[in-house]
C-alpha positions as CSV (number, residue, x, y, z in Angstrom):
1,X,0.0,0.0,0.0
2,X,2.8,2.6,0.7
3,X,4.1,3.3,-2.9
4,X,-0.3,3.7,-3.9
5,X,-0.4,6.0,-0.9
6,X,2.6,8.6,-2.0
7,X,1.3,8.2,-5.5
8,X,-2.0,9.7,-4.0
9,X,-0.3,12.2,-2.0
10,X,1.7,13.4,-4.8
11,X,0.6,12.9,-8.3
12,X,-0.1,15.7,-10.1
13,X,-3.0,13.9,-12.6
14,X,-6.7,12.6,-11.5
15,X,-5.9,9.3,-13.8
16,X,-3.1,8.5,-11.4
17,X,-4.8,9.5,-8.1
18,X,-8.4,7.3,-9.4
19,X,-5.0,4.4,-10.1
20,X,-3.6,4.5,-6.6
21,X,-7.4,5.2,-5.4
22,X,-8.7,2.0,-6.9
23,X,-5.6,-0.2,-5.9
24,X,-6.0,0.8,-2.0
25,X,-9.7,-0.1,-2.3
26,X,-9.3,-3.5,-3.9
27,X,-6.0,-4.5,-2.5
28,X,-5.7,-3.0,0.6
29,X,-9.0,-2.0,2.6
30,X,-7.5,-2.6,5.7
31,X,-5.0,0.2,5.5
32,X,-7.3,2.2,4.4
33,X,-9.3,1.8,7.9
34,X,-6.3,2.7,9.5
35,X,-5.1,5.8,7.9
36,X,-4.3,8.4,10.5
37,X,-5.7,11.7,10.1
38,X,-2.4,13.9,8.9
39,X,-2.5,11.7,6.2
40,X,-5.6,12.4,5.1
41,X,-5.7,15.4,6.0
42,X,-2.8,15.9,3.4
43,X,-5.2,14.7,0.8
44,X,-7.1,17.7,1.3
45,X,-4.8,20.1,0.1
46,X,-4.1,18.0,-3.0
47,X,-5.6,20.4,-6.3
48,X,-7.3,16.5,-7.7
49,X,-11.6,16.0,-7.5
50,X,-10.5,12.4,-7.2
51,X,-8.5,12.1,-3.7
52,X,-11.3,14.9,-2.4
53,X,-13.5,12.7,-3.5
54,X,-12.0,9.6,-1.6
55,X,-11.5,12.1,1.7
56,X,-14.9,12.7,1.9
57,X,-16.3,9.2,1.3
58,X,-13.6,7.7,4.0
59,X,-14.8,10.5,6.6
60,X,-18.5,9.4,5.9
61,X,-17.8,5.8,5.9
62,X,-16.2,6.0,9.4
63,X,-17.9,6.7,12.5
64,X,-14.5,7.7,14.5
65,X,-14.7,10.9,11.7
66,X,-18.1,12.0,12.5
67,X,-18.8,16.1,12.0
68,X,-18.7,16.6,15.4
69,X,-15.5,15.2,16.1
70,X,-13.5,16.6,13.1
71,X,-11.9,19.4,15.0
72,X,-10.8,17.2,18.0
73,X,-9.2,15.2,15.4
74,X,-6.7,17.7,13.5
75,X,-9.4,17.5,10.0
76,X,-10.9,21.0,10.7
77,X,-8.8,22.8,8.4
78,X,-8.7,20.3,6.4
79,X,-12.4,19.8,5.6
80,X,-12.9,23.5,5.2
81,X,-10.0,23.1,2.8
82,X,-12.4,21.5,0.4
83,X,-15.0,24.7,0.5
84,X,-12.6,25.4,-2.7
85,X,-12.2,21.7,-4.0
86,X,-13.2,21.0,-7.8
87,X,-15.5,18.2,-6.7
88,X,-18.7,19.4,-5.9
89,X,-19.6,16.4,-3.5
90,X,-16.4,17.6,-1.4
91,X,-17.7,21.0,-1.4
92,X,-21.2,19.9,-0.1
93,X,-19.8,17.8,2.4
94,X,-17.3,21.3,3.3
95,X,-20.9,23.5,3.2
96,X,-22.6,21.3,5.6
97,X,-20.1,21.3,7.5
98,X,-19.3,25.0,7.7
99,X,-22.8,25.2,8.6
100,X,-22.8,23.4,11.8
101,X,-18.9,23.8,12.7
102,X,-17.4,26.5,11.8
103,X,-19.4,29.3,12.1
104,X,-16.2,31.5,13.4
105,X,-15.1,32.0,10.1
106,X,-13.0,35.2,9.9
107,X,-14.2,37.7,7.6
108,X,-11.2,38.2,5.8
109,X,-11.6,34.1,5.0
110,X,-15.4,34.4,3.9
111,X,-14.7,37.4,1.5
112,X,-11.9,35.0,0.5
113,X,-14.8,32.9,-0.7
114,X,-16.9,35.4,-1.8
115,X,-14.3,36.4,-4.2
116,X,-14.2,32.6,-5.9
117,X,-17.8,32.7,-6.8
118,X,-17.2,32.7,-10.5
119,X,-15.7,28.8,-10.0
120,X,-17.5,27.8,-6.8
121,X,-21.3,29.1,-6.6
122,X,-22.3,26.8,-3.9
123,X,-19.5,27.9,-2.1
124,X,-19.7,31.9,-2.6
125,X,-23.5,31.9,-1.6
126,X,-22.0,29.7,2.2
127,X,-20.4,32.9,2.6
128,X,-22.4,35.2,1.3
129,X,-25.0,34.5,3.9
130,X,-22.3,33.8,7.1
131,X,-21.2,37.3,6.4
132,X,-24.8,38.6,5.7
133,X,-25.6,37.2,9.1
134,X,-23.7,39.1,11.4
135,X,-25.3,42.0,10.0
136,X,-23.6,45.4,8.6
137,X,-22.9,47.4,11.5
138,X,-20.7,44.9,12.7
139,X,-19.2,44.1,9.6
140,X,-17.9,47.9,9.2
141,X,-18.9,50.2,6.6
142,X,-15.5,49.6,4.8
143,X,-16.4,45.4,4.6
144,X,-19.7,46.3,2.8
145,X,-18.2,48.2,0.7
146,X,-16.2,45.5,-0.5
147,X,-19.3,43.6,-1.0
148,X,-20.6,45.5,-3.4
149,X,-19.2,43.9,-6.3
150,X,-19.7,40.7,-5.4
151,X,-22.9,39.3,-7.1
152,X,-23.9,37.2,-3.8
153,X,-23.7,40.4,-1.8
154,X,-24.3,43.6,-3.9
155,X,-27.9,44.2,-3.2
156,X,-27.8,43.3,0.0
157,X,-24.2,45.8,0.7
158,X,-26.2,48.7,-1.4
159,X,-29.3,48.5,0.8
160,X,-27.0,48.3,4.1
161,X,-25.0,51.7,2.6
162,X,-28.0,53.5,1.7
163,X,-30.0,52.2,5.2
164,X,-27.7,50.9,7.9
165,X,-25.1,53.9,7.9
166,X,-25.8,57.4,8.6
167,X,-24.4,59.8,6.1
168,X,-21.5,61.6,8.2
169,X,-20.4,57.9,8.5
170,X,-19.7,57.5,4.4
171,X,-16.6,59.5,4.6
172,X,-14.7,61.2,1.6
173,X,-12.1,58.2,2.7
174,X,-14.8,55.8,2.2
175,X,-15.9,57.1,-1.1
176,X,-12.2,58.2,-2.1
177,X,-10.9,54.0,-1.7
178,X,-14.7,52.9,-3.2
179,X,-13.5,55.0,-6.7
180,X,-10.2,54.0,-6.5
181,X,-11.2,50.5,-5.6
182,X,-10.4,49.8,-9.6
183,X,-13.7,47.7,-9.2
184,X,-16.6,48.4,-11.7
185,X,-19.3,48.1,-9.2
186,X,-18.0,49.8,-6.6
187,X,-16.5,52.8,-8.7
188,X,-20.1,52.8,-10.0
189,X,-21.9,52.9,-6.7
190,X,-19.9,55.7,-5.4
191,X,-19.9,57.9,-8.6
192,X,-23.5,57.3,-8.6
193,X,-24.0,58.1,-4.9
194,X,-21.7,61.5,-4.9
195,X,-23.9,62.4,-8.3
196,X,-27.5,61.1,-6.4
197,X,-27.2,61.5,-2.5
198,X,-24.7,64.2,-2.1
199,X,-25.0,66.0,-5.6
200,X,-21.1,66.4,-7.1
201,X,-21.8,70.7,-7.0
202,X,-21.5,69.7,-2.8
203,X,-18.4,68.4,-3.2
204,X,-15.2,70.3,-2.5
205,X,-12.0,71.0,-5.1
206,X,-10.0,69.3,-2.1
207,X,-11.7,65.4,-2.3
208,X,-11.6,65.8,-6.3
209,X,-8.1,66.8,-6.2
210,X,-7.0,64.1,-3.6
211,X,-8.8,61.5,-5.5
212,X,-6.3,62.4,-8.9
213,X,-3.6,62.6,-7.1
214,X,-4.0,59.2,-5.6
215,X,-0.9,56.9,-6.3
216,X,-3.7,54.2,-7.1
217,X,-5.1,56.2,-10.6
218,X,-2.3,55.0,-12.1
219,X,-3.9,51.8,-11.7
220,X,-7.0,52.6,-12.6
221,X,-8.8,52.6,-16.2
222,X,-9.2,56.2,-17.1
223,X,-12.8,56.6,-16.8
224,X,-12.5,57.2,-12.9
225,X,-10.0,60.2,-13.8
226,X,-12.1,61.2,-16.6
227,X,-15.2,61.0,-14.2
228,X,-13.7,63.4,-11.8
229,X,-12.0,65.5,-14.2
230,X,-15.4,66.1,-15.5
231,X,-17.1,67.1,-12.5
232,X,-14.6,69.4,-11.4
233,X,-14.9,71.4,-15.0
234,X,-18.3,71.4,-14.3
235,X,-19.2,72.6,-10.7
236,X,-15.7,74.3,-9.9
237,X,-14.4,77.9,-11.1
238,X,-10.5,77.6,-12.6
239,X,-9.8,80.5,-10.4
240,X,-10.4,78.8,-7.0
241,X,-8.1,75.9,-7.8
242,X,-3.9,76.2,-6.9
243,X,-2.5,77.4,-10.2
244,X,0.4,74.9,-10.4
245,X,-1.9,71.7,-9.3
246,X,-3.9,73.0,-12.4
247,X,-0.9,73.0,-15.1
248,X,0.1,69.7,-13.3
249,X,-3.6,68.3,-14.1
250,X,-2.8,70.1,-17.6
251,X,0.1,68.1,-18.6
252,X,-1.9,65.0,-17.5
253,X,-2.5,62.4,-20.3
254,X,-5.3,61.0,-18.6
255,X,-7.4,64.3,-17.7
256,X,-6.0,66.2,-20.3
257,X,-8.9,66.9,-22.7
258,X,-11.4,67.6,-19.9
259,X,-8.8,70.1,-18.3
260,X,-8.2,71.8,-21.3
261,X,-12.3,72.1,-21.7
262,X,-12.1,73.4,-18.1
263,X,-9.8,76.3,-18.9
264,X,-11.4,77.5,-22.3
265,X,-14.4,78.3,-20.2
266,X,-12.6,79.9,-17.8
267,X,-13.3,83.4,-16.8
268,X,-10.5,83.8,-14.8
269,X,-7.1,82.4,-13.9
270,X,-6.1,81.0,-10.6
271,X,-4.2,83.4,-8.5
272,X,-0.2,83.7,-9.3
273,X,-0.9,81.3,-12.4
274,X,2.7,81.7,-14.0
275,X,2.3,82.7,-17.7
276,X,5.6,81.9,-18.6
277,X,4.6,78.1,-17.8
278,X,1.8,78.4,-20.0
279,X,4.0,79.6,-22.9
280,X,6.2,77.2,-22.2
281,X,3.4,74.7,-23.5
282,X,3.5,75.7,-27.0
283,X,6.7,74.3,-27.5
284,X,4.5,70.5,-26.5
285,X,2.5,69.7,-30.3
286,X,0.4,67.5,-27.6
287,X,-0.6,70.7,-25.1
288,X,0.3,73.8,-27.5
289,X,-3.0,73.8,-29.1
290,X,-4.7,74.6,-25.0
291,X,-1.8,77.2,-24.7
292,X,-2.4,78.6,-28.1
293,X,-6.5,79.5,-26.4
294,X,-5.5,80.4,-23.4
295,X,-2.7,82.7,-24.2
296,X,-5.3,84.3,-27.3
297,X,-7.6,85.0,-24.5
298,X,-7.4,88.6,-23.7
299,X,-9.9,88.4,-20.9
300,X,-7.3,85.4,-19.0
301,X,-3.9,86.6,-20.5
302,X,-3.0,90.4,-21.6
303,X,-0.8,91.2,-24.5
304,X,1.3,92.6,-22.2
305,X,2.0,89.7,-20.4
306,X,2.8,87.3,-23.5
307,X,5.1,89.8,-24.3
308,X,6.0,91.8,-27.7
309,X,10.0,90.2,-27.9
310,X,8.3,86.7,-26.9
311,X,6.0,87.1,-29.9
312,X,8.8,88.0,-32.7
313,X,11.1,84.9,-31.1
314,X,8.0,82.9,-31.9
315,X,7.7,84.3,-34.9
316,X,11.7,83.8,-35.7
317,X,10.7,79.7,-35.6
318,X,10.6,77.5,-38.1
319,X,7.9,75.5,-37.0
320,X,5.0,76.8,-39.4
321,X,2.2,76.2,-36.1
322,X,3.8,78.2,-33.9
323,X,5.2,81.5,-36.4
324,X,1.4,81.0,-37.7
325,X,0.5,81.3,-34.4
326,X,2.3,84.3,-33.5
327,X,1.3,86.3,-36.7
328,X,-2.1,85.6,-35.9
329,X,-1.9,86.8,-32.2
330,X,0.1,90.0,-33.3
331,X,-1.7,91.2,-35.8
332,X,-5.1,90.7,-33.6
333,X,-3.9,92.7,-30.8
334,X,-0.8,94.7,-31.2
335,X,-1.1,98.4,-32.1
336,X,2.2,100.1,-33.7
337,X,2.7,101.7,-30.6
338,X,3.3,98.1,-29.1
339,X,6.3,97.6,-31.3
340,X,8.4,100.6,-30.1
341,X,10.9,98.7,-27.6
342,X,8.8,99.8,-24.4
343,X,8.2,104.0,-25.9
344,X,4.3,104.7,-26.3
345,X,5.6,106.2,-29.6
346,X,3.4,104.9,-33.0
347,X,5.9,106.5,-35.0
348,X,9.2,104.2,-33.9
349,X,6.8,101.7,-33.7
350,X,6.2,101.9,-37.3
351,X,10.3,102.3,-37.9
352,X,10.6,98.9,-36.9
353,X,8.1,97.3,-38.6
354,X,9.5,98.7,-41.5
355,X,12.6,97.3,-40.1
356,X,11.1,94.2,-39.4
357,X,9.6,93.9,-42.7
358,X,12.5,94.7,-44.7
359,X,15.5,94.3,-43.0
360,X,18.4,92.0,-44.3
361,X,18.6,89.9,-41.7
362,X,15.2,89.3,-40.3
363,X,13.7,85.4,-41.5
364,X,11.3,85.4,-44.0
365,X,8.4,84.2,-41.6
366,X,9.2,87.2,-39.5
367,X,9.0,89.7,-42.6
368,X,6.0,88.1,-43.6
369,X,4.2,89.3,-40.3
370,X,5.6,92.8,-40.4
371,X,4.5,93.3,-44.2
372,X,1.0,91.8,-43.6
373,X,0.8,94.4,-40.4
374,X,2.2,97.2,-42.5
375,X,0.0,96.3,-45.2
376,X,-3.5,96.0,-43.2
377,X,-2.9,99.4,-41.6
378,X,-2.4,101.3,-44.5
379,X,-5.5,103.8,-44.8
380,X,-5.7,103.1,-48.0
381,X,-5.4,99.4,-48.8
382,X,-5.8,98.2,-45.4
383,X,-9.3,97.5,-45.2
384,X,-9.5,95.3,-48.6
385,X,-6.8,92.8,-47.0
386,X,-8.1,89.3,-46.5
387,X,-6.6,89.6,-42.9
388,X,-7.5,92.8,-42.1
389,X,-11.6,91.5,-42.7
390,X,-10.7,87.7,-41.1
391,X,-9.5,89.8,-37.8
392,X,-11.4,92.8,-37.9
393,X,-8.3,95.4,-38.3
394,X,-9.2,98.7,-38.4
395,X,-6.2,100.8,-39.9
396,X,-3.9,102.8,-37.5
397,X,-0.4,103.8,-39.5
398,X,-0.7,107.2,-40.8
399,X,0.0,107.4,-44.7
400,X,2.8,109.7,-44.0
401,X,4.8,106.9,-42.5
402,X,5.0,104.9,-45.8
403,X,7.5,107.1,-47.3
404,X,9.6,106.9,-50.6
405,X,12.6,106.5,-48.8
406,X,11.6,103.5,-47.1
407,X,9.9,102.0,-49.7
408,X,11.9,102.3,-53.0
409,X,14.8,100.7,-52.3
410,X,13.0,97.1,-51.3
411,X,11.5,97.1,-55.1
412,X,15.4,96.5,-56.0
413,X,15.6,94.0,-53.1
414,X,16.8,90.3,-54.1
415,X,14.3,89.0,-51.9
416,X,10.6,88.3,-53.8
417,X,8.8,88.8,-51.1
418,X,10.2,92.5,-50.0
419,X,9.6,93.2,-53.6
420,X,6.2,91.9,-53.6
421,X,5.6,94.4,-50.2
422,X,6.5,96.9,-52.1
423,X,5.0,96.6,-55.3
424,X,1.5,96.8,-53.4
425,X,2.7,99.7,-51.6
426,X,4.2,101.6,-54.6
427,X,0.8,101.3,-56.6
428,X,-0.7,103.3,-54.1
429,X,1.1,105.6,-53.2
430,X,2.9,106.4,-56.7
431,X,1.0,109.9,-57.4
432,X,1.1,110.5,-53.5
433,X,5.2,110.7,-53.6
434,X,5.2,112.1,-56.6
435,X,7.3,110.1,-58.5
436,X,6.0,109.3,-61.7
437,X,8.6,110.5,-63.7
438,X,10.9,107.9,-62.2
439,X,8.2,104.5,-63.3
440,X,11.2,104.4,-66.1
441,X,13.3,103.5,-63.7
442,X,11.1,100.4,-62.7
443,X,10.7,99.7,-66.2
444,X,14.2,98.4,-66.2
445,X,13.9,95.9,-63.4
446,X,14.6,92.1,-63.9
447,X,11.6,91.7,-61.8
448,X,8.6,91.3,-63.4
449,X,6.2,92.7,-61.4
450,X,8.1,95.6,-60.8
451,X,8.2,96.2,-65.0
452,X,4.3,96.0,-64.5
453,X,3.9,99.4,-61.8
454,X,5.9,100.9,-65.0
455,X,3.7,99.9,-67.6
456,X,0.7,100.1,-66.0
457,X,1.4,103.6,-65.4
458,X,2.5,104.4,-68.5
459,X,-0.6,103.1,-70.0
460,X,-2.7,105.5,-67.9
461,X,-1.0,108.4,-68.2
């Protein structure tokens, strides 16, 4: 019998345990009525339906292992052991027994249980009813929690939160762990008791803040932080919230959209918000699109605080978003005054424009601004520019300021697109130099649409 007993003690196969099973029975029944308990208590531990199985029909079969005595005998464990077993006659035998013997049962052990109710039913409703039993107060408001989203338990654990606890007693704690639980049914009953029973406007900036920057909603799917990343946009003002826990939500991935929503709306800033963080956010493609709308917005951000030399360096870049970008913003809400270095003078503000637009060494993206400024504020032209109508530019440069002097020499320039500036300028303001004797001169150029101011003239004359 020995070598059939460790085969049944430590084969890893149900055909080898039903083997050494069989063998014992046929060939040796009288070992088998003196087994000692360890060694069937051993059995129990074994992951085979077949030696659980034989435990439970050698306990039966034996009047020295009756229920009552099990305990006395070192096979308590043991039998509760097979609560879990793949056989479901050992787990019926294990139930019964629970029942009668072992009604003690931590908690921690029957939520154990609970928690194995997708592969043992029987076994999951046992404990489903021991821990019912002694009743929710005792259990804690934390333990019913937890059984929420078990499907023995979840109606009952709703009922007991909505009827056996008194509200001071669900805690922001409580309701903080239930969302970050990473438990769909218990997430869902708290989201849907702060929206229900307490009403998420109620709720303070500091529970939604502390539930984000929980180390455990890294864990979690992103609807939790998208949940309260939502509510916050809607019931709270940006301006109450701590400016840098607000461009740490902002460079977020996980709340990022619904922050970004939060601070379009915004009417106001939080206190010391510092701008030059914000700007620093064009330079992300994944963020500069919220920094783009929150730096635009005169009522959050004033021109003054974005900052005329920022603006050019932006506009120096060769990234067409953000020189775009900067054209855009400039010719929206700079004046010409704005351009003279810190003077409230329109006059050198108009110098350096001119400088700007013309000027040897400025970048083509940065001449492109300064002629499209030049060219919308001309009193003339201005208001037939495409940009001046897209932005609303009423003109503001004096015609005196687009002199000959300043002007002429760029229709020479190698550059096309100086020459181009001042073609359009030159048409205009031709007769108001008085310089038509000199269209010969243009006549000459190797440019062609500087040839055309010549004969254009010419033709009119």
């Amino acid at each position: 019998p020995d070598p059939l007993m460790l085969l049944l003690e430590t084969c890893q196969a149900d055909f080898a345990a039903r083997f050494a099973i069989l063998g014992l029975k046929e060939l040796f029944p009288d070992t088998l009525r003196e087994v000692t308990p360890e060694w069937l208590s051993r059995l129990a531990f074994r992951p085979l339906a077949s030696a659980h199985t034989f435990l439970v029909e050698t306990l039966e079969g034996s009047p020295e292992y009756h229920q009552g005595k099990l305990k006395s005998v070192g096979l308590h464990d043991a039998v509760l052991q097979l609560l879990v077993s793949p056989d479901k006659k050992a787990r019926k035998y294990a139930i019964e027994y629970a029942r009668g013997h072992a009604t003690d049962l931590s908690t921690e052990k029957l939520l154990e249980l609970l928690g194995k109710e997708d592969d043992y039913d029987d076994t999951a409703k046992l404990a489903a009813t021991m821990l019912q039993g002694r009743g929710a107060r005792k259990l804690g408001i934390e333990i019913v929690g937890r059984l929420v989203q078990y499907d023995a338990t979840s109606k009952w654990a709703k009922a007991a939160l909505d009827n056996d606890f008194e509200k001071k007693e669900i805690t922001e704690t409580f309701l903080a762990d239930m969302l970050l639980s990473n438990v769909e049914a218990r997430v869902n009953w708290a989201e849907t008791y702060i929206d229900k029973k307490l009403g998420a406007a109620t709720i303070s900036l500091a529970f939604w803040m502390r539930v984000l920057d929980d180390p455990r909603i890294e864990d979690d799917s992103e609807s939790v932080a998208d949940w309260v990343a939502t509510r916050i946009a809607k019931h709270i003002p940006v301006s109450a919230a701590p400016a840098d826990w607000v461009l740490k939500a902002l460079a977020r991935d996980d709340i990022e959209y619904e922050i970004s929503s939060w601070l379009e709306k915004a009417d106001a800033l939080p206190a010391g918000m510092d701008i030059e963080r914000i700007k620093g956010l064009v330079f992300d493609p994944q963020r500069r699109e919220i920094a783009f709308k929150l730096l635009g917005n005169k009522k959050l951000v004033s021109p003054g605080d974005v900052g005329l030399g920022w603006l050019l360096a932006l506009a120096r870049r060769a990234d067409p978003t953000l020189h775009e970008w900067a054209h855009r913003y400039l010719l929206q809400h700079m004046k010409p005054e704005n351009f003279a270095d810190g003077k409230a003078d329109a006059e050198a503000g108009v110098a350096r424009l001119f400088s700007l637009a013309l000027g040897a060494r400025e970048p083509e993206a940065v001449r492109a601004f300064a002629q499209t400024f030049l060219r919308c504020h001309h009193p003339k032209i201005g208001k037939e520019q495409p940009e001046s109508k897209q932005f609303n530019i009423k003109p503001q440069v004096h015609r005196d300021e687009y002199t000959m002097d300043r002007v002429w020499p760029a229709l020479f320039d190698q550059r096309a697109d100086v020459r181009r500036f001042a073609v359009t300028i030159t048409r205009i303001e031709l007769r108001h130099w008085k310089a038509q004797s000199r269209v010969y001169e243009l006549a000459e150029s190797s440019a062609k649409e500087v040839r055309k101011i010549a004969y254009d003239a010419l033709i009119q004359a």
